[in-house]
C-alpha positions, 0 to 999 in steps of 0.5 A, spaced: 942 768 377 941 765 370 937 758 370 941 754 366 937 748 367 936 745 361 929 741 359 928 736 356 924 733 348 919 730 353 917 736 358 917 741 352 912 737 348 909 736 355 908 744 356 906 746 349 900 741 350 898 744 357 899 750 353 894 749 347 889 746 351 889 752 355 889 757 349 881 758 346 881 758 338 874 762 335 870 757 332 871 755 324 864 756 320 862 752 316 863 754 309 860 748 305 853 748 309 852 756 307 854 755 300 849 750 299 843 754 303 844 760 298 843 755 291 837 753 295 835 760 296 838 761 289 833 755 285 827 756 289 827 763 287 827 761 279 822 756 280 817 760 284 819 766 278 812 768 273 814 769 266 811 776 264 808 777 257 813 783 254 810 789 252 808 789 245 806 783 246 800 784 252 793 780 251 790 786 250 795 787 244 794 782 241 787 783 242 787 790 239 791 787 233 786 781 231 781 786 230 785 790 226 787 785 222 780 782 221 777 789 219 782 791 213 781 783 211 773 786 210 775 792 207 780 790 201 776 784 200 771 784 194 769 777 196 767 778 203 764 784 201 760 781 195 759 775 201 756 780 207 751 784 201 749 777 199 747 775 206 743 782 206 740 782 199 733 779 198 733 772 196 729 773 190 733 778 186 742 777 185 745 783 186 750 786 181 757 789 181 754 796 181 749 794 186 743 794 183 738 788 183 739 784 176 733 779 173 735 772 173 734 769 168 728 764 165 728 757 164 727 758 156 733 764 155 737 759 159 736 753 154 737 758 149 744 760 151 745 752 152 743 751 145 747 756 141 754 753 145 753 746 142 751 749 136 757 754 137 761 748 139 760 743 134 761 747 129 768 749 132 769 740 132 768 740 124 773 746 123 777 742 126 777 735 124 777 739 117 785 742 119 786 735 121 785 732 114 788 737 111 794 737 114 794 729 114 792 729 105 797 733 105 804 733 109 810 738 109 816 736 106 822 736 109 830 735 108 836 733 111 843 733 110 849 729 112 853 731 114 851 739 116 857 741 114 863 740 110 869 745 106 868 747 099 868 742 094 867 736 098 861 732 098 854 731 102 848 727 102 841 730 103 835 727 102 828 729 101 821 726 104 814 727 102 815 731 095 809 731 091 805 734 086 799 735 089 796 734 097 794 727 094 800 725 096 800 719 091 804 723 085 811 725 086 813 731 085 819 733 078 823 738 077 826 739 084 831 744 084 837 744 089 840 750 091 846 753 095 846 760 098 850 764 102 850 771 104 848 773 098 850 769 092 846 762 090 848 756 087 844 751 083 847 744 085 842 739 081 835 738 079 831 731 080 825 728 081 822 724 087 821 717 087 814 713 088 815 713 095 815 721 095 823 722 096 829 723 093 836 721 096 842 726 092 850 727 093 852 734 091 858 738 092 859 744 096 861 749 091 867 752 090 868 758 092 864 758 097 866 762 104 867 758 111 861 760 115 854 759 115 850 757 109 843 755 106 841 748 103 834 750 099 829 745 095 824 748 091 818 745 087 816 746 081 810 750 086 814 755 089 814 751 095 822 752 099 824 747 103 830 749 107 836 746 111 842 750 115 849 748 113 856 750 115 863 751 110 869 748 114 876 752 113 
């Protein structure tokens, strides 16, 4: 006959407790205690670990390497060459690029050679003290015009410094002739003579047929010295 028994909340939960303390579980491992032993594992092993030299870089190597260094370093070098012959050769004697022993020197021809390279020097001094007198005596002249360009017809200064007759530098020079010259052609703009104090200061037009483009402002004495200055016509 069917069991039509009911049973109630309490008895059910008191067989399913009954029934769990009976049943057997397998036991859980502990996770977190092996991962923890294997990172142990894992850091001994790196810190017990030796660094190995790689190949090409064996103490043998480089020692083998230092050596050949040094013997080519011998061997190209004229200095250490010339050093260790030194080193061999007998202490009364210098030894030559050739090879061969080479007398040194006495004390007189020594004095001798010191003598001839004062003499050589002062010399030298003189000449040049010489030039520096000259050229002091006797200064370039120069000029300058402004402005360095202009159209044709229109008007420029230029001004000359250190004309004179002479390297005396006390008579001023006469007779200076003003050029203008461009590709080819020359016109004469003036004539004059410098001041007392060695200069002259002049106002003269750029020619009229004068081209736009680059030109020549010329001073020449009467001693064939040309002084000269760039110039650009203006369209």
């Amino acid at each position: 006959m069917p069991d039509d028994r009911r049973f109630s909340r309490e008895e059910i939960e008191r067989g399913l407790s009954d029934l769990g303390a009976r049943l057997e579980y397998p036991p859980t491992p502990d996770v977190a205690r092996a991962v923890r032993l294997r990172l142990d594992e894992e850091q001994d092993r790196q810190a017990h670990r030796t660094w190995r030299w790689p190949p090409f870089l064996a103490p043998r190597w480089m020692a083998f390497a230092a050596a050949l260094v040094l013997i080519s370093v011998i061997a190209l070098s004229p200095t250490v060459r010339t050093t260790l012959s030194d080193s061999f050769a007998p202490g009364d004697q210098t030894t030559s690029e050739a090879g061969g022993p080479v007398a040194r020197p006495e004390n007189g021809g020594s004095d001798r050679s010191k003598q001839e390279v004062g003499v050589a020097s002062e010399a030298a001094g003189a000449s040049a003290a010489g030039e520096g007198e000259g050229a002091v005596g006797c200064p370039a002249p120069s000029i300058e015009a402004e402005p360095a360009r202009g159209v044709a017809g229109a008007r420029f200064r230029l001004s000359g410094h250190h004309f004179s007759s002479g390297c005396d530098g006390a008579t001023p020079a006469s007779g200076v002739r003003i050029y203008f010259l461009q590709a080819g052609r020359t016109w004469k703009l003036t004539t004059l003579d410098a001041s007392p104090g060695l200069a002259f200061d002049t106002r003269p037009r750029v020619p009229a047929g004068a081209d736009p483009g680059r030109a020549t402002v010329r001073a020449t004495t009467r001693s064939g010295e040309r002084v000269e200055r760039r110039f650009i016509v203006l369209r």
